[in-house]
VEXLUM-696120 format. One record per residue: residue in three letters; z, y, x of N, C-alpha, C, O, CB in turn. Coordinates in steps of 0.001 Angstrom, whole numbers, plus 500000, padded with zeros to 6 digits. Last residue first. Glycine has a CB too. Example, Ala and Ser with C-alpha at 12.3 -4.5 7.8 and 13.67 -1.06 7.14 Angstrom:
// VEXLUM-696120
SER507080497750512850507140498940513670507870500030512900508039501138513409505725499402514084
ALA507800494310513190507800495500512300507800496700513200508465496681514236509046495527511308
//
This chain:
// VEXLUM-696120
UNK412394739486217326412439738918219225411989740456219637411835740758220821410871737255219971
UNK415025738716215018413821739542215324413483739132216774414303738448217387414090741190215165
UNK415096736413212344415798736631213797414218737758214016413075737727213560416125734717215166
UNK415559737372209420415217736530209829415767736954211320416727737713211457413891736251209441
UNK417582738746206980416527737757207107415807736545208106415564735368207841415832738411206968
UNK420352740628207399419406740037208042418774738675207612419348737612207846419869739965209173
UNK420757743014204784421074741486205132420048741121205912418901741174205467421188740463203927
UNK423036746272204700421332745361205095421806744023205356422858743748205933420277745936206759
UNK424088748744203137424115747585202682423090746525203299422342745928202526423987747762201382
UNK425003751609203844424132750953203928424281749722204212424576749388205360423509751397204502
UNK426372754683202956426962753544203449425693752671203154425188752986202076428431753105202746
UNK427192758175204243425780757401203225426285756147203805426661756191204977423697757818203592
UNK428607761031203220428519760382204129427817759390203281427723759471202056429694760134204889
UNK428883763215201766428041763729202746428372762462203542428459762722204742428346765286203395
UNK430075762507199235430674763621199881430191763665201350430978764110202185432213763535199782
UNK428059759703199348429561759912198622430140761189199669430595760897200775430769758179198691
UNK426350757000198327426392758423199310427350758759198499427573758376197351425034759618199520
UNK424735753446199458426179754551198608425684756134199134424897756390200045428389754125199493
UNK423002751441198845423018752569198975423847753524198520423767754237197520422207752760198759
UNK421935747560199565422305749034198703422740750223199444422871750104200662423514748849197695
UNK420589745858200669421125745624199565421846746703198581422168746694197393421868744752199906
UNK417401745614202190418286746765202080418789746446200540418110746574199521417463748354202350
UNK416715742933204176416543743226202962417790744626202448418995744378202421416674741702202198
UNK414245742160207099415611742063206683415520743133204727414563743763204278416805743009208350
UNK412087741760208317412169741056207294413544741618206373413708741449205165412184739577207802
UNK410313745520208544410776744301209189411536743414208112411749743966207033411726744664210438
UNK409605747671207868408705747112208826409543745848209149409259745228210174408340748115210132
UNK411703748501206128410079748444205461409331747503206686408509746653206345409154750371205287
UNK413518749588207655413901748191207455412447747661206520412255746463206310415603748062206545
UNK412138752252208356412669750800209440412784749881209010412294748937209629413853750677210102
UNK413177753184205778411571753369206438411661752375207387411030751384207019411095754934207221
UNK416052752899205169414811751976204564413282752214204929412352751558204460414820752125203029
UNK416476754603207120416894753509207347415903752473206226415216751507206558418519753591207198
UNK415086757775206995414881756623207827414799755335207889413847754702208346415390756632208364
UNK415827758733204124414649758313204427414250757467205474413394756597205318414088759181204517
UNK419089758543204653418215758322203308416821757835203365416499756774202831418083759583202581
UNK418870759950207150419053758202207031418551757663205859417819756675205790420585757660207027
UNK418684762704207159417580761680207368418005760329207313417090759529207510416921761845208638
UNK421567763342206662421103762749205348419353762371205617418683761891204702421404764029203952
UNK423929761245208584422913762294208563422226762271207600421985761108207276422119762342209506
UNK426420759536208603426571761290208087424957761883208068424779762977207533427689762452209505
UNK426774756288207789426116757458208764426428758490207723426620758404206510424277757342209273
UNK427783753529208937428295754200207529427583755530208732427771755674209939430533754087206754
UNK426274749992207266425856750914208105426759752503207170426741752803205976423851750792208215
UNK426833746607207518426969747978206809427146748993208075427716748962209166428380748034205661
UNK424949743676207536425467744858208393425700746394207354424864747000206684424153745129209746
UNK425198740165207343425308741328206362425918742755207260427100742870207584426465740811204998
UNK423608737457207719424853738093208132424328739829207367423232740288207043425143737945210234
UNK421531735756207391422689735955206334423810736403206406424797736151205714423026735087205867
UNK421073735116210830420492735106209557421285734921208597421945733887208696419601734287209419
UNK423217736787213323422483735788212938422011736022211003422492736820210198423501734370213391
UNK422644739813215451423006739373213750421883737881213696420672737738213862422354741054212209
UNK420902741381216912422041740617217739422390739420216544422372738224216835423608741792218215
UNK419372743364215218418409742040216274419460741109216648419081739943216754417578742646218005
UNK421214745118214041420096743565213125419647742684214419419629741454214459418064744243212073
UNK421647746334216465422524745818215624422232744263215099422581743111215357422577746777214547
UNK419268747872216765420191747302217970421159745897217028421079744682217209421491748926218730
UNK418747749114214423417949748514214413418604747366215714418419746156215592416680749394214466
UNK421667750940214407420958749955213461419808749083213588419827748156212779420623750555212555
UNK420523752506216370421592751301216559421679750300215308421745749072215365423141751947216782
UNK418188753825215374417991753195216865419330751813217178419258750754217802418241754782218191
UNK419593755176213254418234754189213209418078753037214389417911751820214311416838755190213368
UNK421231756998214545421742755745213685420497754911213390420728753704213322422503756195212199
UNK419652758003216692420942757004216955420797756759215907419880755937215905422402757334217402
UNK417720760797216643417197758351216047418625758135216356418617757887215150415614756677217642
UNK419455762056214014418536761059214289418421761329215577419121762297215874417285761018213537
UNK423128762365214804422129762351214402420963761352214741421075760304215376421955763352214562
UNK426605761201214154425303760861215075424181761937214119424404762227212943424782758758215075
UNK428216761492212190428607762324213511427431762278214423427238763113215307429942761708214327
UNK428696757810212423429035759019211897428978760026212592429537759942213686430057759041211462
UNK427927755431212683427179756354213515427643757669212583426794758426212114425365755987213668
UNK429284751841212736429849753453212743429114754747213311429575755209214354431096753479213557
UNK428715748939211636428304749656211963428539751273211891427978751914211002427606749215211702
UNK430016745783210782430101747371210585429673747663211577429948747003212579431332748116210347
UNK429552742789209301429552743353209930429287744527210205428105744743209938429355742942210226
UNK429414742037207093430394740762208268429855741548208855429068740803209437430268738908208667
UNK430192743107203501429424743189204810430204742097205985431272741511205803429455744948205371
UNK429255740943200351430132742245201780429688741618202876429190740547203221432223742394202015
UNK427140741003198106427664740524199637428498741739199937428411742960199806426343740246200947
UNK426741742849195907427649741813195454428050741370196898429266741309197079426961740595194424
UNK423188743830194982424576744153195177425175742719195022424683741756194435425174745305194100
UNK419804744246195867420599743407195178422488743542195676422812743275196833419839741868195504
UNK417045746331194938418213746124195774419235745279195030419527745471193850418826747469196199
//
């Protein structure tokens, strides 16, 4: 994982459980032109395992991984355009 972009664009599923934050995160990346940067800020701690299980199947690149007093911030750079 590579640090240093900020994000151009937020994403809020706090309070969500699974699939929403997966399901809008994945909503999200498809709209996002290429080298746009989505932070993702979720409460559920399946996101740990979800969000880089999703982003495994597809081009985009998971730049990092905060967790901090039960909430998890997610760092993704879209790669390519999805259809």
């Amino acid at each position: 994982m590579a640090a240093g972009k900020d994000a151009t664009h937020l994403l809020d599923v706090l309070g969500f459980l699974c699939p929403v934050p997966v399901a809008e995160a994945k909503q999200a990346l498809s709209n996002m032109e290429i080298g746009s940067v989505l932070k993702v800020l979720a409460s559920d701690p399946e996101t740990l395992h979800d969000i880089p299980l999703m982003l495994g199947r597809t081009p985009h690149e998971l730049l990092s991984v905060v967790s901090h007093e039960g909430e998890y911030s997610f760092l993704i750079e879209v790669k390519s355009r999805e259809r």
